[in-house]
N, C-alpha and C positions, 0 to 999 in steps of 0.2 A: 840341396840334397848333396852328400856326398858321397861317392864314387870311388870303392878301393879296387884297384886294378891289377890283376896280379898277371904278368905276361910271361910264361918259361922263357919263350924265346923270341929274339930282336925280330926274325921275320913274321912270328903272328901279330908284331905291331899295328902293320896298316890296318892288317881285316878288323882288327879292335877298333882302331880307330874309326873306319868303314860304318863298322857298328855302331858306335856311339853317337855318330852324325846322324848316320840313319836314326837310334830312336831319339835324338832330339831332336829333330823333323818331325817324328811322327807326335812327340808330344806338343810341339808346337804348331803342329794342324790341329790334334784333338782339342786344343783351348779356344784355336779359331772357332771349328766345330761347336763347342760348346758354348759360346759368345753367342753363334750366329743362333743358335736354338732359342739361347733364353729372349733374345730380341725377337724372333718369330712365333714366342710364345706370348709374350707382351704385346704383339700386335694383334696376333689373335683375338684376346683376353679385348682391346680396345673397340677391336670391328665385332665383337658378341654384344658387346656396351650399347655404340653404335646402333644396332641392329636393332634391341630392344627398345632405345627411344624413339626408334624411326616405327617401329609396331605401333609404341605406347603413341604417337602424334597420327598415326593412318588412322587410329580407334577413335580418338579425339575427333578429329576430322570428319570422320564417317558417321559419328554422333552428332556433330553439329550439322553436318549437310539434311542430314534423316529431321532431326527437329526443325530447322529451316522450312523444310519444307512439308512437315507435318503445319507446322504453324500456317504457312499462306495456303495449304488447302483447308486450314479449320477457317481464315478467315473467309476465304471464297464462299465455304458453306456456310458461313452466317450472312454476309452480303444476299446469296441466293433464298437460305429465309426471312431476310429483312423484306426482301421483293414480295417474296407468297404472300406474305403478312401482310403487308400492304395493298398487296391485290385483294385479300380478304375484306 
């Protein structure tokens, strides 16, 4: 970027100068700033990712546990009529 300076006089130098440090400071925070965003945005965007495959595996999970044990009480109830039956 360039920068035309126009100063009437030798002592409004400093404050110019003053000035100019100050806003490239402040532009050189605001890019820190804006670094630090897109990285907190990225990491957001990863723990949402995260998040949904830890769901999509709890659902998994909870389905297999539910049929697990659907299954050994359907087999208990056959065991229990293989008995009646036999008693018959």
């Amino acid at each position: 970027m360039t920068v035309i300076i126009r100063c009437p006089t030798i002592k409004k130098l400093p404050l110019l100068l003053s000035f100019l440090l100050f806003y490239l400071q402040v532009s050189s925070d605001k890019e820190v700033l804006r670094h630090e965003t897109e990285e907190q945005k990225e990491r957001v965007l990863q723990l949402e990712k995260s998040e949904r495959a830890l769901e999509l595996d709890n659902e998994r999970l909870a389905f297999k546990v539910e049929y697990e044990s659907f299954c050994k009480n359907t087999q208990k109830i056959i065991i229990i009529l293989k008995g009646l039956n036999n008693d018959l």
